[in-house]
C-alpha positions, 0 to 999 in steps of 0.5 A: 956008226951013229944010228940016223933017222930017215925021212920017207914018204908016208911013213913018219912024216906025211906029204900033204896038199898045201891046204891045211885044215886046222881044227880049233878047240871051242873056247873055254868058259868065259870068265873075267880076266884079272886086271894086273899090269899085264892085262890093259883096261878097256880104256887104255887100248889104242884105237886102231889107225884109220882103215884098219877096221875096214880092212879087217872086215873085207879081208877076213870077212867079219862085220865091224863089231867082229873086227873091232872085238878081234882087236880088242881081244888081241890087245888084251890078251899080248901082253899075258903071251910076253910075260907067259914066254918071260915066266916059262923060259926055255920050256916055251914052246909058243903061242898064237890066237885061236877063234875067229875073233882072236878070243883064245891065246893058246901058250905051248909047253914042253913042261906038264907043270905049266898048265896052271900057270897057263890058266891063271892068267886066262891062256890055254895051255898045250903041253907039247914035246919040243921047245921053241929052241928045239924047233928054231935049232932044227931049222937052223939045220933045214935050212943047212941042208936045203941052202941050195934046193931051188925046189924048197923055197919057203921053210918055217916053224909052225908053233901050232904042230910043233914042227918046222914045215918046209913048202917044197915043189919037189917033196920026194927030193926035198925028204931025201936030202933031209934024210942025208943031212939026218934031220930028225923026221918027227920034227919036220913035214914036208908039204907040196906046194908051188907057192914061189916067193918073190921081192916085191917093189912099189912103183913111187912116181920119180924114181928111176928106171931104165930102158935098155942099157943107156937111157934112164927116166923117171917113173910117172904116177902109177896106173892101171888097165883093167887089172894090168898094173903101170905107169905113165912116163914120157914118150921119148924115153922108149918105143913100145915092146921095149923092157925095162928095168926098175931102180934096183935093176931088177925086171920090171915090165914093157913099154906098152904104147908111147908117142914122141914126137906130137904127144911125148907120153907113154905106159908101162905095164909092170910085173907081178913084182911091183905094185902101184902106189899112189905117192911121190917122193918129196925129196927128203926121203918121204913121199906125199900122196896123190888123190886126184887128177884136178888140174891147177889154175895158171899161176899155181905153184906145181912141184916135180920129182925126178931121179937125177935132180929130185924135188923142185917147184915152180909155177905153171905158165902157159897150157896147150904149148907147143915145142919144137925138139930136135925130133919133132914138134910136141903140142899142148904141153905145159910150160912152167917155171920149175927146173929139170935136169937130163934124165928126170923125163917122164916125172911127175908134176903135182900140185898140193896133191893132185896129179898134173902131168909127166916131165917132157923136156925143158931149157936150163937146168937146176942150176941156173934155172931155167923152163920145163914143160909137162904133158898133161896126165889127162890126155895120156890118161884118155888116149890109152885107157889108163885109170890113175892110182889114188888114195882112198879118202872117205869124205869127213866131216867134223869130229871125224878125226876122233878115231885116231889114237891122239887127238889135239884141240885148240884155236886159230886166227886167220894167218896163224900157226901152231905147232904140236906138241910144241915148237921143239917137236917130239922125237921118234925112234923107229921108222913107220907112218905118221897119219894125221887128219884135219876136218875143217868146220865150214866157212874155214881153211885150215892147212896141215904140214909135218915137218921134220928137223935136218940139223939146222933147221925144219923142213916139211916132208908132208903137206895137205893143203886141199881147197876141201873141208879136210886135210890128211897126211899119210908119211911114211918116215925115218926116226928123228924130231918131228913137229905138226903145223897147223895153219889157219889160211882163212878164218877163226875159231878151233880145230880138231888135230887127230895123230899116229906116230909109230 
């Protein structure tokens, strides 16, 4: 009979609270690092995306010299953890960053040969007994063993106590069912916590959801009530205390108020699993995004989403309308000439890319045309205490878009177009966002798009057309071929295109 290993609480293998204090070695002396090809110069690391460096500051509390140090370093030092992983081979164990400012790569290996190595190229070496195939084959077996313990949710390889961590709300029973499937003890710790994972979904104005079994609407723009988070949708789609699922029929939250008819406006307050977004899909798969709530000029092109029919414009006509439905009189909506279709309720209305309003009803449809008319995103917004959801854009100026990573110049006249990087467009190969921004000089209107190739012809998925003295575009898209427009709309004189693509 073949000699198991048992796993017990405190003896091999200790249960610990969730917080885990890690001691970091102090830094070795600093010196020089070798320029070789696989140490980038200062000049070739891409500057971050716009927000990064002040995301990084906020989030782990480093003051902008800190964060912009923290990136410099890790950009220089990954590319020596990739070739370190290529020269040690299976004796490769791991690294990751130690310091505050990501100013050491530590590399674990199971070989007391690999030091030297380690330190030439300006790592710290930690000689440790079991490889990363060791521990990624003794997680295969946890794993195993805990397919079916509901207590034990998340389970991983911690590369820097070279074992596999298993966070468990049960420990005792967690360690006896690795103790029955023979998990090597010294190779496992068992941590008791009550972290539960769980999907999480972002709230996209016009996509689907549904109310009980047979109504499904579209979702407005996302809002938020102190810090409870939503959206608005039209009224008529559910009473208040009624639940309602997302497009993917997972729970979703409660309709907290709704009036139909006289207004036909309503809020839902969503669970913790979905998160408010400021964007609305565009109908090619993209979204645009929505930075305020201004409302358009009669005679305005105003464009809607909704989940049945998808993505259609038109014009605004008239305000403060009043429509008789077989329920009841609704007043002060807005008639425009854009199409809907049953089951696009509640979607919303943008123009360029302010919020205007949410789908109330309508006469034909998308495919004879046809009038609709929305409820205006002010009045839902006043009379239930609603905050809408934007994009956060710091006022630029010019030459401001210098901190992306590519920055374009040249010169327009009035009413022309060019295209970067040419007319055919560049090709990309994983999905990402392409950001790109546009500071404008007084006395000029430049528009900026992104449009993308369908197989027959180009198609914009991104527009920025603000009366403001900038343009910015945030998409988040598909591999394929892709070309930036820029269109002088008044005035002469150059123009300054800063870009990312993934």
């Amino acid at each position: 009979m073949s000699r198991r290993h048992v796993i017990a609480p405190g003896c091999v293998l200790a249960i610990t609270a969730l917080t885990l204090t890690l001691a970091v070695a102090p830094a070795a002396a600093t010196r020089p690092a070798a320029q070789t090809s696989e140490t980038p110069a200062a000049g070739s690391v891409r500057k971050p995306p716009p927000g990064m460096v002040q995301a990084l500051q906020r989030d782990l509390r480093l003051n902008r010299v800190q964060a912009e140090t923290r990136l410099l370093n890790e950009a220089r030092l990954t590319p020596i953890e990739a070739s370190l992983r290529r020269r040690i081979g299976d004796r490769f164990a791991g690294a990751w960053f130690a310091g505050n400012l990501a100013q050491v790569l530590v590399v674990a290996t199971t070989d007391p040969a690999d030091p030297s190595l380690i330190t030439a190229l300006d790592a710290r070496p930690l000689v440790v007994g079991r490889s990363l195939l060791d521990l990624e084959a003794v997680k295969a077996k946890v794993d195993a063993a805990l397919a079916h313990d509901r207590a034990a949710r998340v389970r991983y390889i911690d590369v820097r106590t070279n074992k596999v961590v298993i966070l468990s709300a049960k420990a005792t029973e967690t360690i006896a069912i690795l103790n029955a499937a023979d998990v090597d003890p010294a190779a496992v710790q068992v941590v008791t916590s009550d972290e539960q994972p769980r999907p999480l979904y972002d709230l996209i104005a016009g996509d689907r959801y549904y109310v009980g079994a047979t109504t499904r609407c579209s979702v407005g723009f996302s809002v938020t009530k102190g810090a409870q988070n939503g959206f608005v949708s039209a009224g008529h789609c559910g009473k208040p205390g009624s639940a309602t699922v997302g497009f993917n029929r997972r729970p979703q939250g409660i309709v907290k108020d709704s009036a139909f008819p006289g207004d036909d406006f309503s809020w839902v307050a969503v669970n913790n699993d979905w998160t408010p977004q400021p964007l609305v899909g565009n109908g090619t798969g993209g979204t645009m995004s929505v930075s305020g709530r201004r409302s358009a000029v009669e005679g305005s092109s105003v464009c809607r989403f909704g989940s049945i029919s998808g993505w259609h414009c038109g014009t605004i006509q008239q305000r403060d309308t009043s429509v008789t439905y077989p329920q009841g009189v609704v007043d002060h909506l807005t008639r425009t000439t854009v199409c809907a279709e049953p089951g696009d309720s509640g979607g919303p209305f943008i123009s360029i890319e302010q919020a205007q309003g949410i789908t109330s009803g309508g006469s034909g449809n998308c495919t004879s045309g046809g009038f609709t008319y929305f409820q205006p995103i002010s009045e839902i917004l006043t009379a239930y205490g609603l905050t809408l959801t934007t994009v956060k854009i710091a006022a630029l100026g010019p030459g401001s878009c210098t901190s992306y990573p590519r920055l374009s110049t040249g010169t327009l006249n009035s009413r022309q177009s060019v295209y970067w990087p040419h007319d055919h467009g560049f090709v990309t190969t994983a999905t990402g966002t392409y950001s790109a921004c546009l500071p404008n000089n007084p006395g000029r209107d430049y528009d900026l798009y992104l449009e993308k190739w369908n197989g027959k012809a180009w198609s914009t998925v991104a527009a920025s057309e603000s009366p403001s003295s900038y343009e910015q575009i945030d998409y988040f898209g598909t591999p394929g071929r892709y070309r930036y427009r820029v269109y002088a709309e008044s005035g002469s004189g150059p123009y300054a295109l800063g870009h990312d693509e993934p």
